[in-house]
N, C-alpha and C positions, 0 to 999 in steps of 0.2 A: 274629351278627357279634361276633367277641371285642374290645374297647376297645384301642388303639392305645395304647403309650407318649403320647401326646399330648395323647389324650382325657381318659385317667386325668390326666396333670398339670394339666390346662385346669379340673379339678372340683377339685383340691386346696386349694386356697382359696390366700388370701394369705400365709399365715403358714408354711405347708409350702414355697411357692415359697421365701419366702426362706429360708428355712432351705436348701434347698439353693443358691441362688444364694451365698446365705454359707458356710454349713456344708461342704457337701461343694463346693465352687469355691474354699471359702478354700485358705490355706497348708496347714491341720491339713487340712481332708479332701483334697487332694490323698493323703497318707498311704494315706487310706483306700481311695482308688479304687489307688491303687495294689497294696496286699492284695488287695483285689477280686480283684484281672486275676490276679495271681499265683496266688490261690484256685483262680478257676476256669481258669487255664491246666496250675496238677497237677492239676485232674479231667477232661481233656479231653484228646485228644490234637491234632497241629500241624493236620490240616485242620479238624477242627470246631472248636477254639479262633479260628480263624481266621475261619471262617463266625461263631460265635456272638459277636464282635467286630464283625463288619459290621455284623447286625443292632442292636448296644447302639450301638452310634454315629449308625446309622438312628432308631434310640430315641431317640436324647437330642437329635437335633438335627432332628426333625419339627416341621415349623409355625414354625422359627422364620424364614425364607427368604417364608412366607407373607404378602403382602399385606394379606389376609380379617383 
């Protein structure tokens, strides 16, 4: 069974969390996620940029809706 976006962040300890609760959620990494997408939006084309955006969003916002 391969690790879920979720799983992996739930082992990253404290310090990786924040770092991106600050780092990449501040002002300065908005920046970066923005590169990101644009990144991989010139290596993709519109339907699987589209697919591979569903998924990163599935990614980043698993478990937090969780009760558990």
């Amino acid at each position: 069974m391969r690790p879920t976006a979720g799983r992996i962040a739930s082992r990253l300890g404290s310090g990786a969390k924040e770092f991106y609760r600050t780092g990449l959620l501040g002002p300065f990494g908005q920046n970066d996620l923005v590169h990101y997408e644009t990144r991989l939006k010139d290596g993709l084309d519109d339907e699987t940029f589209s697919i591979a955006m569903e998924i990163l969003a599935e990614a980043a916002t698993e478990g937090l809706t969780s009760t558990s």
